[in-house]
C-alpha positions in Angstrom: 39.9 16.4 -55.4 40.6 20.0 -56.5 38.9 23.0 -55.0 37.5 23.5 -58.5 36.4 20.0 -58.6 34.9 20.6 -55.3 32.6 23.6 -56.0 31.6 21.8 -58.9 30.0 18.4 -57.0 28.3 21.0 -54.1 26.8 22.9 -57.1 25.3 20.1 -59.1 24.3 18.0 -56.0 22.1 21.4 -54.6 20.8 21.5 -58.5 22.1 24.8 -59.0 23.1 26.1 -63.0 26.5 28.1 -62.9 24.5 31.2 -63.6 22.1 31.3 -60.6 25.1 30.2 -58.3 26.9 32.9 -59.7 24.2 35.6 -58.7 24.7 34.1 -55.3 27.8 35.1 -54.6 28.0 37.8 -57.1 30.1 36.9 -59.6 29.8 36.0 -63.4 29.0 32.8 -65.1 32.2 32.9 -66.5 34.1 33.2 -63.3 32.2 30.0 -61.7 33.6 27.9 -64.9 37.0 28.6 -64.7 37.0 28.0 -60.9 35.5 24.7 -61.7 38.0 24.5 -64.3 40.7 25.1 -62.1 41.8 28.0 -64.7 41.3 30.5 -61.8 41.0 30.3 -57.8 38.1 32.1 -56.0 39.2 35.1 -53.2 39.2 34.0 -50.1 36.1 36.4 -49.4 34.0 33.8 -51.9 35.8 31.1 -50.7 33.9 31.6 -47.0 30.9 32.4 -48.9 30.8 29.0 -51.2 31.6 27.3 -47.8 28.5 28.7 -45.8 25.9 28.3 -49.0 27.1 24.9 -49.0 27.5 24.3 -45.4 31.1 22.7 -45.4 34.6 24.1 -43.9 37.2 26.0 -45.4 39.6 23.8 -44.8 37.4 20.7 -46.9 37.3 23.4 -49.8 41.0 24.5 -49.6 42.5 21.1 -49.0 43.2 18.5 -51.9 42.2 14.9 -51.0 40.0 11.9 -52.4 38.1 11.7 -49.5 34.8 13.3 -50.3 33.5 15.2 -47.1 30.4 15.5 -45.4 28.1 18.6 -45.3 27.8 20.0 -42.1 24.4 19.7 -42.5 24.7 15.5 -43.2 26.8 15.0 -40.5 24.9 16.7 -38.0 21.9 14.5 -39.0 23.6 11.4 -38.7 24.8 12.7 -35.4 21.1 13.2 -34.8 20.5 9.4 -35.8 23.0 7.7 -34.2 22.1 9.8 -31.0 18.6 8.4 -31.7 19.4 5.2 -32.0 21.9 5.0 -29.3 19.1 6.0 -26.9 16.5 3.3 -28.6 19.2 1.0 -27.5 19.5 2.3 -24.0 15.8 1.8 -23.7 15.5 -1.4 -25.2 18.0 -2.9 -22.8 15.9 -1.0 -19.8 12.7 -2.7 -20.7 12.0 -6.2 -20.0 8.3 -8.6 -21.2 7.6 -11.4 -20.4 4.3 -13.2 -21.0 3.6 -17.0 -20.0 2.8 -19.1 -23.0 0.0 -20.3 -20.8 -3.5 -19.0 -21.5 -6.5 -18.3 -19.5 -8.9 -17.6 -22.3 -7.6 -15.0 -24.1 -5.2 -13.7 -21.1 -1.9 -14.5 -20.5 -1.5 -16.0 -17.4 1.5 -14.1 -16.3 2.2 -10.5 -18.3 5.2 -8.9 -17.1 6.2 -5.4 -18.7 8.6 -2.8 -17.2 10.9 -0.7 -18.3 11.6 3.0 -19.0 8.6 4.3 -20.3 4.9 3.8 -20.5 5.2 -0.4 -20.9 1.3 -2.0 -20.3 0.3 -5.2 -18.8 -2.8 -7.4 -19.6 -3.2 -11.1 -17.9 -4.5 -12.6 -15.5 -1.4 -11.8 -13.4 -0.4 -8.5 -14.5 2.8 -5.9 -13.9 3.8 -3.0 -15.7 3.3 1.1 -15.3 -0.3 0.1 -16.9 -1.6 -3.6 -15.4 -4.9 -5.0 -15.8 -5.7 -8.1 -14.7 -6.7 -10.3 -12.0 -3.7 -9.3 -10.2 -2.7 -5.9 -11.1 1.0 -4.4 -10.1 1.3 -0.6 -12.0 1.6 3.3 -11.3 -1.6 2.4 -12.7 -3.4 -0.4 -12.2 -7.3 -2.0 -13.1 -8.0 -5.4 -11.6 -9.7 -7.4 -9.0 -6.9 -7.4 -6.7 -5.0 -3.6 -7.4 -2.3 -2.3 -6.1 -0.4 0.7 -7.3 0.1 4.6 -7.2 -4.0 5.3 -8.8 -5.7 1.5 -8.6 -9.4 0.5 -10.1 -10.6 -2.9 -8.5 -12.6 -5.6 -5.9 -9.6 -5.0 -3.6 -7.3 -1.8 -4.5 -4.4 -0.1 -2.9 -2.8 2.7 -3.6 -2.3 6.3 -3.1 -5.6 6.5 -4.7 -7.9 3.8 -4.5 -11.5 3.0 -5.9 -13.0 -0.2 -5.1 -14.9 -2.6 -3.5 -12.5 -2.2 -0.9 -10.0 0.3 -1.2 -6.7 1.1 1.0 -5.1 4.3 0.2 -4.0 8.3 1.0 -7.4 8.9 -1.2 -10.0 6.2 -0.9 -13.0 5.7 -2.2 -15.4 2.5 -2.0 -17.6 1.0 -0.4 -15.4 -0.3 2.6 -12.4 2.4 2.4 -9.6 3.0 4.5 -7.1 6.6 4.3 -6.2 9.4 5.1 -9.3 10.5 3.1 -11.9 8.1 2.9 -15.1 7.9 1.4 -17.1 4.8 1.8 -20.1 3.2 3.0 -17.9 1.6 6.3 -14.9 4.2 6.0 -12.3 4.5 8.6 -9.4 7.5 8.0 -8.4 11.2 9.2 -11.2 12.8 7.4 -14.2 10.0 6.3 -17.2 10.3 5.0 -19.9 7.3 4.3 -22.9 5.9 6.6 -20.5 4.6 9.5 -17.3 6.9 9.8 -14.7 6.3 12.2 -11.5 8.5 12.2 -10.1 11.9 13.5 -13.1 13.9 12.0 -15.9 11.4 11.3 -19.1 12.1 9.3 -20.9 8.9 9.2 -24.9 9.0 8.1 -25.4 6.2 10.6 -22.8 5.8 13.3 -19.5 8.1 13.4 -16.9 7.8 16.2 -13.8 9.7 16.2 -12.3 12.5 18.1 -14.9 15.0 16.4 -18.2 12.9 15.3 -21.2 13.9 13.7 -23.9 11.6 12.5 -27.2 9.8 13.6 -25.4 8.1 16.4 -22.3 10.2 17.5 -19.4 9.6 19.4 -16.5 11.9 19.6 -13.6 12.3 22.2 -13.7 16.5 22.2 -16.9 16.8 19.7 -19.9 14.7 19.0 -23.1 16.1 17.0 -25.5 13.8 16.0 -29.4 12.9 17.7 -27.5 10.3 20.1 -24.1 11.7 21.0 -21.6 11.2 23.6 -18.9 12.4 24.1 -16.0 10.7 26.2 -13.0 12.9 26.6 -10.5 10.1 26.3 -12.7 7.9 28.3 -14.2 4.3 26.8 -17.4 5.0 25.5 -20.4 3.3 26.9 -20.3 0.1 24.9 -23.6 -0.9 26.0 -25.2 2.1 25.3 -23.5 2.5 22.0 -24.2 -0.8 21.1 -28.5 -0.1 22.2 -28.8 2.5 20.3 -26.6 0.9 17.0 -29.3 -1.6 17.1 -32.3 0.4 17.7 -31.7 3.4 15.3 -29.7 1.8 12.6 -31.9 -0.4 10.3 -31.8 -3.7 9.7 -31.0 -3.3 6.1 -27.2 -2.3 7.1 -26.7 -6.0 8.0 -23.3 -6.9 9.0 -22.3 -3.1 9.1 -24.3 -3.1 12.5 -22.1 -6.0 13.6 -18.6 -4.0 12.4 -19.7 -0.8 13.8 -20.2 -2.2 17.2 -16.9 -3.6 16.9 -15.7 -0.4 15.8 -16.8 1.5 18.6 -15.1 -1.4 21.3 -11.6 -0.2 19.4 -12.1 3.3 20.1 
């Protein structure tokens, strides 16, 4: 293909009439025609500027061959696409599903789906970044038994649990265990609920801990409460503890009473 020949496919495939392409670089309608005619050859000055309008090298212009070459622009989108797709690939063979042909009513029984990226899980047995199910596995994950880095359920752990009962760094339920607790029975570092029991306990009801404050207090260097004792490292008085737990904690609290005396034996 001739460097005439050439200029001649870029023009008509941008839709450009000799004239106007002409005007772009300057020249005469006359001038384009013979350099399509391969009467005349372009300076090299025009020769870099039909090469940047159009996007291509010199050296596709300037050499003769049958081999029709790519636009800079065309090849850098199908670099674009085959970068694309090379990474679809990559994450298709990261990810990996599987889902039990086994039903429990409209669940999968087992729902497996991990991989790189945001892959969700609904069955009754459930793993992926997002689980839900009976049995939840996930960074996040909503079930009855939940376990993952933020977890919704009956039973959760995680590094931030709600629940029924939840285990976790942040914990919130009604029996919750971590570092921060909240809870009606919550036991951590810093709790909060109506019995507390933990480094700095605030408990409504009982709260035993090495600072305590609540109806019934016990604390190993502070205790403020209406009952309070406090033991520096000494066992509490069980008895006592135990007298008052039963005379000053209502009957409604049921088993709580029973836990919290419990509690107190530990400390």
């Amino acid at each position: 293909m001739t460097l005439g020949e050439k200029i001649f496919k870029l023009r008509t495939e941008q839709g450009l009439s000799q004239e106007t392409f002409g005007e772009k670089l300057g020249v005469s309608r006359q001038s384009v025609s013979k350099w399509e005619t391969d009467q005349s050859i372009p300076e090299l000055d025009k020769i870099v500027a039909v090469s940047e309008l159009f996007g291509v090298s010199t050296d596709y212009l300037l050499k003769e061959t049958e081999v029709s070459c790519q636009t800079e622009k065309e090849e850098w989108f199908q670099d674009e696409k085959l970068i694309r797709e090379e990474s679809a690939a990559n994450n298709r063979r990261a990810h990996y599903e599987y889902r039990s042909k086994k039903m429990i009513g409209n669940l999968p029984l087992v729902h497996i789906n991990v991989g790189v990226g945001l892959y969700r899980a609904k069955g009754v047995i459930a793993v992926g970044a997002v689980a839900q199910g009976g049995l939840a596995i996930g960074f996040v994950a909503m079930g009855g038994l939940a376990v993952g880095l933020v977890s919704l359920g009956l039973l959760a752990f995680a590094t931030v649990a709600f629940g029924l009962m939840a285990f976790g760094s942040f914990a919130m339920g009604v029996i919750s265990i971590g570092a921060f607790s909240f809870g009606i029975f919550s036991m951590g570092a810093l709790c909060f609920g109506q019995f507390a029991f933990g480094a700095s306990a605030h408990g409504a009801q009982v709260a035993v801990g090495d600072a305590a404050s609540g109806k019934i207090a016990l604390g190993y260097s502070r205790a403020v409460g209406a009952y309070t004792e406090v033991s520096n490292r000494n066992p509490f008085d069980y008895e006592n503890a135990c007298r008052l737990i039963d005379e000053h904690v209502s009957s409604n609290w049921l088993f709580f009473k029973s836990w919290a005396k419990g509690m107190v034996r530990l400390f």
